[in-house]
C-alpha positions in Angstrom: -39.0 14.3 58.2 -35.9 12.3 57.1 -34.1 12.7 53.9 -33.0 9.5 52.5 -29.4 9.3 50.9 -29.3 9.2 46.8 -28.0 5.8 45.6 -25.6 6.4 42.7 -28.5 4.3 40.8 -30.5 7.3 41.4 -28.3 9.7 40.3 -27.9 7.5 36.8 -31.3 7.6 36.4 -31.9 11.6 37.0 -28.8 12.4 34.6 -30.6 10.3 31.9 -33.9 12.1 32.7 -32.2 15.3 32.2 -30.6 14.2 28.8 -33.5 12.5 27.3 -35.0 16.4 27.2 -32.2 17.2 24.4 -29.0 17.9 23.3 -26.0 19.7 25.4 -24.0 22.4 23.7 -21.4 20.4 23.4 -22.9 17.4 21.2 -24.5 20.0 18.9 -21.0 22.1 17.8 -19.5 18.5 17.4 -22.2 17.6 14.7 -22.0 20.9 13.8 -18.2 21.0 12.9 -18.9 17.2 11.3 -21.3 18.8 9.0 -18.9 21.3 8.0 -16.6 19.4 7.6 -19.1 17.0 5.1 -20.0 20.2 3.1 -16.2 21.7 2.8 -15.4 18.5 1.0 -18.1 18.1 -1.2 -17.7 21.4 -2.2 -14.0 20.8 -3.2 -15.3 17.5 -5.1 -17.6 19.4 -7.3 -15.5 22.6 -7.9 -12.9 19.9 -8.7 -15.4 17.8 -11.1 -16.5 21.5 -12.5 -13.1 22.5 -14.0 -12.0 18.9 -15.1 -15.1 19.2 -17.5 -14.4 22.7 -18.6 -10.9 21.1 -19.6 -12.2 18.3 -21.4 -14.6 20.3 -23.4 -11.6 21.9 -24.3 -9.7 19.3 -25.5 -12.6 17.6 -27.3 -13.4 20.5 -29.2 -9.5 21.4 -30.0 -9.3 17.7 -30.8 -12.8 18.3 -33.3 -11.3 21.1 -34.7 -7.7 19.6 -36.1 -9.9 16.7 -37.3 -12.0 19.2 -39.6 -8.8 20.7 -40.8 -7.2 17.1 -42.2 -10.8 16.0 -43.3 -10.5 19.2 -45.2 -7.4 18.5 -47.0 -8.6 15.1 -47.7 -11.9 16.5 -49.5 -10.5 19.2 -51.1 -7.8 16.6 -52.4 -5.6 19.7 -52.0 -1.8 18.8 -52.0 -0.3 20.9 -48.9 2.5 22.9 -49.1 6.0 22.4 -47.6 6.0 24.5 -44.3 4.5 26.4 -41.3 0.8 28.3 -41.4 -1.3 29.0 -38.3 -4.6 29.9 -38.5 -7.9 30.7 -36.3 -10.1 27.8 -35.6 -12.5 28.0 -33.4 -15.4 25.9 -32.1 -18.4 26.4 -30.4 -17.6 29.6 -28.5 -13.7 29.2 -28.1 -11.0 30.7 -29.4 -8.9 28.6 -30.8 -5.4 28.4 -33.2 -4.5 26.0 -35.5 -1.1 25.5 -36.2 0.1 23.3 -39.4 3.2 22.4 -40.1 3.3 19.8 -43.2 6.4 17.7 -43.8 7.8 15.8 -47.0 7.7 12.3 -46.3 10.6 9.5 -48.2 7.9 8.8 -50.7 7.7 11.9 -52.7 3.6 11.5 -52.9 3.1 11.5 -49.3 3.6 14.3 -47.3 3.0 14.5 -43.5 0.5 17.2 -41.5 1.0 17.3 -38.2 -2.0 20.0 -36.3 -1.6 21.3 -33.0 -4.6 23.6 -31.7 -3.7 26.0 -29.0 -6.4 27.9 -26.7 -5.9 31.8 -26.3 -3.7 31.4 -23.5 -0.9 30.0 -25.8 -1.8 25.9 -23.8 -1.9 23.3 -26.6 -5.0 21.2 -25.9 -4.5 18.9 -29.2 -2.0 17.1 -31.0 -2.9 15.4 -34.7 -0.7 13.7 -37.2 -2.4 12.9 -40.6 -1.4 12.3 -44.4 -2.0 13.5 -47.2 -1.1 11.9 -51.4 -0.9 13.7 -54.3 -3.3 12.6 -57.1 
């Protein structure tokens, strides 16, 4: 019995018999380290997205809360005095402090009350600048 040579057509076509059954080592850490790779990042993205909405809650209720402070003046129709107070302020569960400094203006009936809101750790989250008249 004679034993024919294998044509490199052959050998094509037993290689792609072999690798139609599934995948080598090889092509399964690659896809492996892609999806790694995938998941690492969108892990970053939504730590990332997690604390940037931590510190706008933040600032929107420090903001809140130096807004209730002048609206309290205003309906009070309290005329501030000259100087520096701080004060507790919190909202929803955060600790906050208020800090008012009010400010003669030119006009002798207008003074100026500029709140800054500070978290516990001594940040400032908020900035406000109102007015207040004398009646």
């Amino acid at each position: 019995m004679r034993t024919q040579p294998v044509t490199p057509r052959q050998r094509r076509s037993s290689r792609s018999q072999r690798s139609g059954r599934g995948f080598t080592l090889v092509e399964v850490l690659v896809a492996l380290g892609i999806a790694a790779v995938s998941l690492t990042a969108s892990l970053r993205a939504t730590s990332a997205m997690m604390l940037n909405n931590e510190q706008m809650r933040a600032h929107l209720l420090a903001v809140w809360s130096a807004e209730n402070q002048l609206a309290l003046i205003r309906l009070e129709q309290r005329w501030p005095d000259v100087g520096q107070t701080r004060f507790n302020c919190p909202q929803s569960s955060l600790p906050l402090e208020c800090r008012q400094r009010v400010t003669q203006m030119p006009y002798r009936e207008i003074r100026a009350v500029e709140l800054e809101v500070f978290d516990a750790q001594g940040h400032r989250l908020a900035r406000l600048v109102g007015f207040a008249k004398s009646n």
